[in-house]
C-alpha positions as CSV (number, residue, x, y, z in Angstrom):
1,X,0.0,0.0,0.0
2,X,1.1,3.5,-0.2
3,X,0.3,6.5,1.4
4,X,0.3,9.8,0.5
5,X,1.2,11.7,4.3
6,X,1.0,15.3,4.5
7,X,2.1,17.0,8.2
8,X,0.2,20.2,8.7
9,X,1.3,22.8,11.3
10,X,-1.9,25.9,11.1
11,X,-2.5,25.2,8.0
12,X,-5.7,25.4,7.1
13,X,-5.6,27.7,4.2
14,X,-4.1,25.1,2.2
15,X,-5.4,22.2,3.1
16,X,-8.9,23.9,2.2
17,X,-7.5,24.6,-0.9
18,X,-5.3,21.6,-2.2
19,X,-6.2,18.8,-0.3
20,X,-9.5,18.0,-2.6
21,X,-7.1,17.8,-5.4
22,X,-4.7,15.4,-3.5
23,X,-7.6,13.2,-2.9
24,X,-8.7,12.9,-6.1
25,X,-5.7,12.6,-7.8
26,X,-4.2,10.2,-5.7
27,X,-6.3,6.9,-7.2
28,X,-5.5,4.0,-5.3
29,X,-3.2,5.7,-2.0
30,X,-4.3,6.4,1.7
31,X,-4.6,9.7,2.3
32,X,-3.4,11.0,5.9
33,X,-2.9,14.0,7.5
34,X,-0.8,14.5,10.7
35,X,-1.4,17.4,12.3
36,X,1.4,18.6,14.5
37,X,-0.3,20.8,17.3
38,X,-2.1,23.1,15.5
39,X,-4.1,25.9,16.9
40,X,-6.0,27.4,14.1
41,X,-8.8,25.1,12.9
42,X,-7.0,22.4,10.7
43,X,-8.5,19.6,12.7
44,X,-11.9,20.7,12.6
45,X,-12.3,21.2,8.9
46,X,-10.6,17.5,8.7
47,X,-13.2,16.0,10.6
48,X,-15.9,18.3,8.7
49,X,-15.6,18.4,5.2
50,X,-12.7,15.4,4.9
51,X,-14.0,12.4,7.8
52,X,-14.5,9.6,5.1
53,X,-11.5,10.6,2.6
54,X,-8.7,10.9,5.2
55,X,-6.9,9.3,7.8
56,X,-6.3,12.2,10.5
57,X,-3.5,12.0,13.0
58,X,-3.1,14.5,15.6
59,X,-0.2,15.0,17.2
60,X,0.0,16.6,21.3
61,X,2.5,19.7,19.7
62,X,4.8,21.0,17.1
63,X,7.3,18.5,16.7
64,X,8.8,20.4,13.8
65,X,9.1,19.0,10.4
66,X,11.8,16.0,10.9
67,X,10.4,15.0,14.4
68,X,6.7,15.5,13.6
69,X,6.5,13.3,10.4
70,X,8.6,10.5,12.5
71,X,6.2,10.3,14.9
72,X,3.4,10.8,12.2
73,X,5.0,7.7,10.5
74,X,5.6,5.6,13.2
75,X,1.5,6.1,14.2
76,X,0.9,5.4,10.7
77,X,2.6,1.9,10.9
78,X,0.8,0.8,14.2
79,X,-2.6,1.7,13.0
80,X,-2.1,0.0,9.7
81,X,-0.3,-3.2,11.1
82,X,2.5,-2.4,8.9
83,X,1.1,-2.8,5.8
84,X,2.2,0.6,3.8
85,X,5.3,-0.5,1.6
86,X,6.0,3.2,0.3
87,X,5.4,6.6,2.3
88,X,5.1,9.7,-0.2
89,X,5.8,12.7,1.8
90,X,3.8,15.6,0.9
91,X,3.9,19.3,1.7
92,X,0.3,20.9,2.7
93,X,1.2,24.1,0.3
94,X,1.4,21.2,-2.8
95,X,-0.9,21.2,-5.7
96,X,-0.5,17.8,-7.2
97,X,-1.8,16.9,-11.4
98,X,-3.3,14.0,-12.2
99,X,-2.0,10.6,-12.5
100,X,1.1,11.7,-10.4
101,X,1.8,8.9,-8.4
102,X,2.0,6.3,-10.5
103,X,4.7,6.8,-12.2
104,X,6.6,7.6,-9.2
105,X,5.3,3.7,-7.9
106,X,6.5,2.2,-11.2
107,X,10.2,3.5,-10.7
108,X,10.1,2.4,-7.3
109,X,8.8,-1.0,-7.9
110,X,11.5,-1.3,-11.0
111,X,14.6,-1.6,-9.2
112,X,14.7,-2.6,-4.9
113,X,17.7,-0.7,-4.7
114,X,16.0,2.6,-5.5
115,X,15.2,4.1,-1.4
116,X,13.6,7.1,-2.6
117,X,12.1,9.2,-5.5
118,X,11.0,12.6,-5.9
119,X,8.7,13.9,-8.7
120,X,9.5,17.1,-10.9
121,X,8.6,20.1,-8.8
122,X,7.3,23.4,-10.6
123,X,6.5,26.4,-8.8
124,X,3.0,26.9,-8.3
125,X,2.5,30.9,-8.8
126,X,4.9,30.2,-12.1
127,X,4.1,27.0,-13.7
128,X,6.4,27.1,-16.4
129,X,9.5,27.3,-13.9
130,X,11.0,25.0,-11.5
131,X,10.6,25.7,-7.8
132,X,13.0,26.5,-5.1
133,X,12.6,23.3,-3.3
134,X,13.5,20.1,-4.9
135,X,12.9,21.6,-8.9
136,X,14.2,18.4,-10.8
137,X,16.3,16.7,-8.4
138,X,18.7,17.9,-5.3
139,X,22.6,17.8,-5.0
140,X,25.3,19.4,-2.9
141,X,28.6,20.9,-3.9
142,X,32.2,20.0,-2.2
143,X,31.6,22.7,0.8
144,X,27.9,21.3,1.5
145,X,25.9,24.0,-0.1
146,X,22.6,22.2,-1.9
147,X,21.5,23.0,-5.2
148,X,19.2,21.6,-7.9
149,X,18.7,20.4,-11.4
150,X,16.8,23.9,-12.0
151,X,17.8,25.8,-9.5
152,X,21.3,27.5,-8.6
153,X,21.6,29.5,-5.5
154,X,18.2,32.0,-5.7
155,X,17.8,31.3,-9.8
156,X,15.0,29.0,-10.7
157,X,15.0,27.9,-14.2
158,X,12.3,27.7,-16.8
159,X,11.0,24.3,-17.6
160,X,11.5,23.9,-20.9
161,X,11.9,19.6,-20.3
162,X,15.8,20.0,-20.1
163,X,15.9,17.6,-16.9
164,X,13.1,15.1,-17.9
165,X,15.3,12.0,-17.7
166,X,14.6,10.0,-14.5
167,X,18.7,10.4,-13.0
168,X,20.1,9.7,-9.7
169,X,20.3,12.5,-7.9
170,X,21.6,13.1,-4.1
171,X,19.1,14.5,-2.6
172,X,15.3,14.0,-2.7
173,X,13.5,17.3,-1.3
174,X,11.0,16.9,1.6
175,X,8.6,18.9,-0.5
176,X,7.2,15.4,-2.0
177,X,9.2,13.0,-1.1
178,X,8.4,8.9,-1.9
179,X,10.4,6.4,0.0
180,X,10.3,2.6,1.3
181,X,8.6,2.5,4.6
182,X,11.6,0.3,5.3
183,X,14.6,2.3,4.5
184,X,12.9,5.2,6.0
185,X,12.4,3.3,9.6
186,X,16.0,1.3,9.1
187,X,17.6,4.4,8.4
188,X,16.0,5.5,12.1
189,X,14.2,8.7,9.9
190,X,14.6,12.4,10.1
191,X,17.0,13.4,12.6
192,X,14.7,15.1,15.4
193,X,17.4,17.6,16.3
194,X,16.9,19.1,13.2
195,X,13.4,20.3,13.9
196,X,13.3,21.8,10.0
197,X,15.2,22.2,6.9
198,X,17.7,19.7,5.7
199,X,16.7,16.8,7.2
200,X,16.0,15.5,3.9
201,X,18.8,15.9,2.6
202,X,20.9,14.2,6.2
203,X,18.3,11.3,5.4
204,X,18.9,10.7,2.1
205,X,22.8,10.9,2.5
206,X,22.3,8.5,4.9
207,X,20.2,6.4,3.0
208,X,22.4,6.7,0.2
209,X,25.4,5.6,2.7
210,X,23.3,2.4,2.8
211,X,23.9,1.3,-0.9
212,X,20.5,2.4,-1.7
213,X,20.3,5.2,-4.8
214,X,17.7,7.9,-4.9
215,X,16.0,9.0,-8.1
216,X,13.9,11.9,-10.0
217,X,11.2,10.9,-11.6
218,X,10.2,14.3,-13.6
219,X,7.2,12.4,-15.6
220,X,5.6,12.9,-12.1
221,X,4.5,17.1,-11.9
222,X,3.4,18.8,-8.8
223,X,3.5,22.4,-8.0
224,X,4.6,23.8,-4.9
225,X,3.6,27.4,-3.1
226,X,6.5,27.2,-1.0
227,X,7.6,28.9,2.6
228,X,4.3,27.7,3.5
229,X,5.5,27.7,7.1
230,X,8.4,30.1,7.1
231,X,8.9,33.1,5.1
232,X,11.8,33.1,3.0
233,X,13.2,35.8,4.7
234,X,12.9,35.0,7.9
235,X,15.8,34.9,10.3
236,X,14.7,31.4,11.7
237,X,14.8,29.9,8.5
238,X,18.5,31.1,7.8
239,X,19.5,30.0,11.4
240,X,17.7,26.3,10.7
241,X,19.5,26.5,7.3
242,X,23.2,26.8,8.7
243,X,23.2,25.1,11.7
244,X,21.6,21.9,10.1
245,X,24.1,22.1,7.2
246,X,26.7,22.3,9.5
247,X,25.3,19.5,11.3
248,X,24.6,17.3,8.2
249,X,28.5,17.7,7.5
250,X,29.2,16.5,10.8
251,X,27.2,13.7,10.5
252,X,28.2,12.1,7.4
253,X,31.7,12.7,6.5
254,X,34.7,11.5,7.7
255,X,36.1,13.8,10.9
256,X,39.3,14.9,8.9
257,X,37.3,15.7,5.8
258,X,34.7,17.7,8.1
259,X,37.2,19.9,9.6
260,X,38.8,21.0,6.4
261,X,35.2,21.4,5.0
262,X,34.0,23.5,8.4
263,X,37.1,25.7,7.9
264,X,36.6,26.7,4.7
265,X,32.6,27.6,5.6
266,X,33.9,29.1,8.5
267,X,35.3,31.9,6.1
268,X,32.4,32.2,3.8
269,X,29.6,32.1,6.5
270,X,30.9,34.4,8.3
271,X,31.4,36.5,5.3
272,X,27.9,36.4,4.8
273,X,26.6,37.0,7.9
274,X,28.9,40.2,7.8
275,X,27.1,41.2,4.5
276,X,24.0,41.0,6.1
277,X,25.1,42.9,9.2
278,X,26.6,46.0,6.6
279,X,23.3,46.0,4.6
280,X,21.5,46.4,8.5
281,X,19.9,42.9,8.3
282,X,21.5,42.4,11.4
283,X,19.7,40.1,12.7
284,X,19.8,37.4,9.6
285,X,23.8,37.9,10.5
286,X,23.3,37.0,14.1
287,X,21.2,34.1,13.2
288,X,24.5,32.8,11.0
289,X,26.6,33.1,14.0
290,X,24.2,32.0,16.0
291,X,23.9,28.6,14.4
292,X,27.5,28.1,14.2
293,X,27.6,28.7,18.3
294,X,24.7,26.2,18.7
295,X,26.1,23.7,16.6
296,X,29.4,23.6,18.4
297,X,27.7,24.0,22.0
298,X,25.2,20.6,20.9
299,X,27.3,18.1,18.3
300,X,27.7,16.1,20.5
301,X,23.7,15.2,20.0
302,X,23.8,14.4,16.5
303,X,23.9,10.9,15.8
304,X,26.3,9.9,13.0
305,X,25.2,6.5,12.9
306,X,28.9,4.6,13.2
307,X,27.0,1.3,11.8
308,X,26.4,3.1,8.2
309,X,29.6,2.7,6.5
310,X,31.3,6.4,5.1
311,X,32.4,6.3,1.4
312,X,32.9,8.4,-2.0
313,X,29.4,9.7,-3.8
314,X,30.0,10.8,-6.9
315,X,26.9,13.3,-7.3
316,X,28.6,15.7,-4.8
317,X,29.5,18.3,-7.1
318,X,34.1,18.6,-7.0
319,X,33.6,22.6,-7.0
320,X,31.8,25.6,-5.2
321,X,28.7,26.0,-6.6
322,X,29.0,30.0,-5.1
323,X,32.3,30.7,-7.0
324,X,30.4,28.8,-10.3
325,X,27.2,31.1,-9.9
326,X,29.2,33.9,-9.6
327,X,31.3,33.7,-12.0
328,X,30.0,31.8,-15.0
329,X,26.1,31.4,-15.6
330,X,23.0,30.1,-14.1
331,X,22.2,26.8,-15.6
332,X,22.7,23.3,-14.0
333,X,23.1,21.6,-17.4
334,X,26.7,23.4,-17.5
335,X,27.7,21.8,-14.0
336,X,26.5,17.9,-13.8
């Protein structure tokens, strides 16, 4: 069975607004939304206008993304007796097109060794571009910094079917993510330290650790809103971003490689968070060295999971992906 799992923190806006389409265009799936300690309505319109189409699971607070869905998951197994075979993680803020999940079930069922797949994700307010968060498929460069097939840095490309072929990538992105219920749970989930941002990308390193690969499978379309739950400018969301990256670093290389890698962020962190404090966004420069402080003051926390054996991956991109924006073009078809 599969199951299409969407973790909802005050949103009720959207799920009013997308979750009829997710219902109808996901023949075959269980629906289920986990609520994670709303206080706006969300549970009362799910037990209004949604009681017969979806499985509601309500959870006692905010958890946070990585935590929340764990938890979500975990719920989801006992209630069904361990019958769901794949999970498809779903943001509420995601208008999915029709017949979208089956081709994402056909790659998965092709091949055991695939862990995870995402679809292609275009941007809902601009359909004919790719969106921030996942676009065609997710990688990182040498120092840690994620990109995607689609998007470099801030520029999101137009669609024009340049990255239709179903590649491995690195990372999936938590925006719609489909994975084996049992990689997921072997791979002991999201790391709940995280609370948000970048635990996909930790998990599917991990996974990837594992011998599994992870794919893209961009005949599968959905649109996403995006910063649903945090603006992008907000000075959480830049503090989540750098101490998690820092954090996923930690927790997956080797300790020598980390401390080269850490060094050299050191210097262009920093360098950012001094931009931001010149430009009088001051506090978008404290949040930089404020993750860096929090990191440090709690690694020891972050499990790096000495049973998963640490190895080469050849989709981390040799080069900065920074110095490459900056001084050539914009276009991941000149990178990978």
């Amino acid at each position: 069975m599969i199951a299409v799992v969407i973790l909802n923190w005050n949103g009720r806006n959207f799920l009013e607004k997308f979750l009829p389409s997710v219902v109808r265009r996901s023949e075959g799936a269980l629906i289920v939304v986990a609520d994670n300690g709303s206080t706006d309505d969300s549970v009362e319109l799910l037990k209004k206008d949604f009681a017969t189409t979806v499985t509601t699971i309500t959870l006692s607070q905010n958890y946070g993304f990585a935590e929340g869905y764990n938890r979500a998951l975990d719920e989801l197994q006992r209630i069904s007796n361990n019958s769901i075979k794949y999970y498809v993680l779903l943001n509420s803020d995601v208008d999915v097109t029709h017949n979208w999940l089956e081709p994402i079930k056909e790659q998965l069922e092709s091949d055991s060794n695939i862990a995870a797949v995402q679809p292609k994700i275009l941007s809902f307010g601009r359909h004919t571009h790719f969106e921030y968060a996942g676009a065609s498929g997710g990688f990182i460069d040498s120092l840690g910094y994620p990109f995607c097939r689609g998007r470099l840095i801030n520029e999101c490309e137009e669609d024009c079917g340049q990255y239709d072929d179903a590649r491995e990538i690195f990372w999936a992105s938590g925006a719609a993510l489909a994975i084996r219920s049992d990689v997921f749970h072997k791979a002991k989930g999201f790391d709940p330290h995280f609370f948000a941002h970048m635990e996909e990308i930790d998990l599917c390193w991990r996974i990837r650790r594992m011998g599994y690969s992870i794919k893209v499978c961009p005949q599968s379309v959905v649109h996403h809103v995006g910063a649903g739950t945090l603006p992008v400018w907000s000075p959480m969301k830049t503090y989540l971003n750098f101490r998690n990256n820092i954090a996923m670093l930690y927790k997956n290389l080797t300790f020598g490689r980390f401390i080269w890698v850490y060094l050299v962020r050191v210097g262009t962190d920093f360098l950012r968070a001094f931009s931001y404090l010149l430009t009088g966004k001051w506090r978008f420069g404290a949040a930089i060295f404020r993750a860096h402080w929090d990191f440090w003051r709690n690694h020891k926390k972050y499990d790096k999971h000495p049973e998963i054996p640490r190895g080469k991956v050849d989709e981390i991109y040799k080069g900065s992906i920074v110095l490459y924006y900056i001084f050539k073009n914009k276009n991941f078809n000149d990178i990978l």
